[in-house]
N, CA and C atoms as a LAMMPS dump frame, in Angstrom:
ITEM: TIMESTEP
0
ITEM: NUMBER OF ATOMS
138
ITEM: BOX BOUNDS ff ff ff
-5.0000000000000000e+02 5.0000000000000000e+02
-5.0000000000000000e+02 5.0000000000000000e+02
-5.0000000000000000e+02 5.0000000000000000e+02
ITEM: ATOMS id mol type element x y z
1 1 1 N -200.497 -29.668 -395.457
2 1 2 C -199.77 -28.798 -396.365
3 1 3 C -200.752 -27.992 -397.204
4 2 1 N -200.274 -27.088 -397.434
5 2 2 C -201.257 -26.198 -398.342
6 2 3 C -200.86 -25.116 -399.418
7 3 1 N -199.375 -25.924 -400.053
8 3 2 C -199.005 -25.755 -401.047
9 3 3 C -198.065 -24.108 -401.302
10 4 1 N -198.128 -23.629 -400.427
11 4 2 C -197.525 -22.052 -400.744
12 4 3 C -195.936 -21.809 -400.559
13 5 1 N -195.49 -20.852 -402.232
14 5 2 C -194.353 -20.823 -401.791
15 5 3 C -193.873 -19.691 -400.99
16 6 1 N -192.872 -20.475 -400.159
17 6 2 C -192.32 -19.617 -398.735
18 6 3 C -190.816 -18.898 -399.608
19 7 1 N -189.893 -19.652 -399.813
20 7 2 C -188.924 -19.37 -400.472
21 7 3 C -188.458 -19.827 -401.848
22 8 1 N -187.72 -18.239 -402.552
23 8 2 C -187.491 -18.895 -403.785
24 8 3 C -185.993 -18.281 -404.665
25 9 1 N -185.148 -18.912 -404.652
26 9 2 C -183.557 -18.437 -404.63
27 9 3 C -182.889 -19.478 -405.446
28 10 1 N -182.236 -18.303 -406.447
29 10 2 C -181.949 -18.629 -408.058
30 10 3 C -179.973 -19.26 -406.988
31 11 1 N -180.098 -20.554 -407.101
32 11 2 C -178.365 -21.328 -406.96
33 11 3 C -177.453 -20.939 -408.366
34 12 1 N -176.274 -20.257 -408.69
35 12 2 C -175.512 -20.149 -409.356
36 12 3 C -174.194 -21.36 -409.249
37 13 1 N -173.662 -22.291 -408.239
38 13 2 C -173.038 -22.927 -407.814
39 13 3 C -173.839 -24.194 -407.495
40 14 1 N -172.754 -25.39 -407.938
41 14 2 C -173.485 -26.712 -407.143
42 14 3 C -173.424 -26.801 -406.145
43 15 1 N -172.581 -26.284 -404.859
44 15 2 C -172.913 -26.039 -403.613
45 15 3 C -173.26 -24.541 -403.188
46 16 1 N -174.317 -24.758 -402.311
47 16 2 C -174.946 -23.385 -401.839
48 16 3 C -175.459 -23.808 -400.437
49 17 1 N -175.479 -22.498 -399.412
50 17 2 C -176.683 -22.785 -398.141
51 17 3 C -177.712 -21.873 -398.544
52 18 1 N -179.089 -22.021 -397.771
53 18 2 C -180.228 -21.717 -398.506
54 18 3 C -180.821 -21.362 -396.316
55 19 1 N -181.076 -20.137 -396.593
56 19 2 C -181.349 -19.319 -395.385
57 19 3 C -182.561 -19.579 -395.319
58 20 1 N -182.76 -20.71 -394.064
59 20 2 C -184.318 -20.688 -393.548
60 20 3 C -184.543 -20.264 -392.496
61 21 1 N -183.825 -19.418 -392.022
62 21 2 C -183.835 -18.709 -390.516
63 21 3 C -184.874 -17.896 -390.144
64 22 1 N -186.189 -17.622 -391.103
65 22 2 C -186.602 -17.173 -391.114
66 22 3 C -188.346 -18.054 -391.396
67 23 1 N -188.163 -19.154 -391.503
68 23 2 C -188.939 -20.252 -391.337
69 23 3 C -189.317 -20.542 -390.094
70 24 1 N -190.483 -21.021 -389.777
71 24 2 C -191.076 -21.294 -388.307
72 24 3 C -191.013 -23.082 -388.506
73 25 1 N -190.65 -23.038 -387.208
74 25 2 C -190.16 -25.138 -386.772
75 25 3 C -191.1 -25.63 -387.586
76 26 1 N -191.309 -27.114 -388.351
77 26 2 C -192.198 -27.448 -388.981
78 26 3 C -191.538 -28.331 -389.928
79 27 1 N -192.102 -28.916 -391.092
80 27 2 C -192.036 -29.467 -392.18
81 27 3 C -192.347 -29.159 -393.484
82 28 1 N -191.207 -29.5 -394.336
83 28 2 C -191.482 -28.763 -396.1
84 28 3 C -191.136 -28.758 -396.652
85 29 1 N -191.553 -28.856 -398.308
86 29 2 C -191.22 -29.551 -398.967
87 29 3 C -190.27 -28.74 -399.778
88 30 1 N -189.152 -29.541 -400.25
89 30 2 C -188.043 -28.901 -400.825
90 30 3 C -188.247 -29.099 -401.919
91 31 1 N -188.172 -28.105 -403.544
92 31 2 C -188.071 -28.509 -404.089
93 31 3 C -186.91 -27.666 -405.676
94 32 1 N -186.191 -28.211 -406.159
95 32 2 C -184.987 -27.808 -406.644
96 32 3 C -185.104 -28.349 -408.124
97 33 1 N -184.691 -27.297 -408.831
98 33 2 C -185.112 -27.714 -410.406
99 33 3 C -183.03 -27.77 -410.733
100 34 1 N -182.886 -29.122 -411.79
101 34 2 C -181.439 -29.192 -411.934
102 34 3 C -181.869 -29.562 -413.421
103 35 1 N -180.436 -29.467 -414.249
104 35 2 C -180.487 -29.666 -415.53
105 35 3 C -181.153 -30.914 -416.245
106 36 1 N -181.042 -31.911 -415.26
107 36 2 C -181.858 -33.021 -415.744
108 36 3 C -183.381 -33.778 -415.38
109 37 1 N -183.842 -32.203 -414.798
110 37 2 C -185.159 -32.326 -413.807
111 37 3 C -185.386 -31.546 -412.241
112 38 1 N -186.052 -32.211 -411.855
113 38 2 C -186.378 -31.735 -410.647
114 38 3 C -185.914 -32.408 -409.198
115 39 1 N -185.814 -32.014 -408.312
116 39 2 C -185.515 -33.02 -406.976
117 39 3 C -186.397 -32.766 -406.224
118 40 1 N -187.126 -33.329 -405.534
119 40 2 C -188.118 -32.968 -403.841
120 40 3 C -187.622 -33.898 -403.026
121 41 1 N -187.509 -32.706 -402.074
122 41 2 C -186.891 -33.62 -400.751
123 41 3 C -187.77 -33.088 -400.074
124 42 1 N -188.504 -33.835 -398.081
125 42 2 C -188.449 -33.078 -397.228
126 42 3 C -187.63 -32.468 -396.01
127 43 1 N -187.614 -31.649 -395.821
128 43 2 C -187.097 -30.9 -395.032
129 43 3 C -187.941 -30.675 -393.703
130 44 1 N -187.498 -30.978 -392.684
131 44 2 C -187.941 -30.704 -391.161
132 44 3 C -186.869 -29.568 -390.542
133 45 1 N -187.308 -28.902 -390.339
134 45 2 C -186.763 -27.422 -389.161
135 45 3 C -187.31 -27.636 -387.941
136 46 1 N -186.4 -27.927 -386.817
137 46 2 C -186.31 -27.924 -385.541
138 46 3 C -186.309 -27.02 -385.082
């Protein structure tokens, strides 16, 4: 990993989809700022 951000998209709603169609197959790290902090997840694209 080498830390760079790829995407970055302001959620107005607690549910949203988040367009990685434009991402190459791979692994990465998700990461989502919410009112009581932060979340990281990873994410794998097939």
């Amino acid at each position: 990993m080498d830390g760079r951000l790829l995407l970055e998209q302001n959620i107005k709603s607690a549910i949203s989809n988040i367009d990685i169609s434009e991402l190459t197959i791979g692994v990465y790290m998700l990461k989502v700022a919410v009112k009581d902090g932060v979340v990281v997840r990873k994410l794998v694209k097939k």
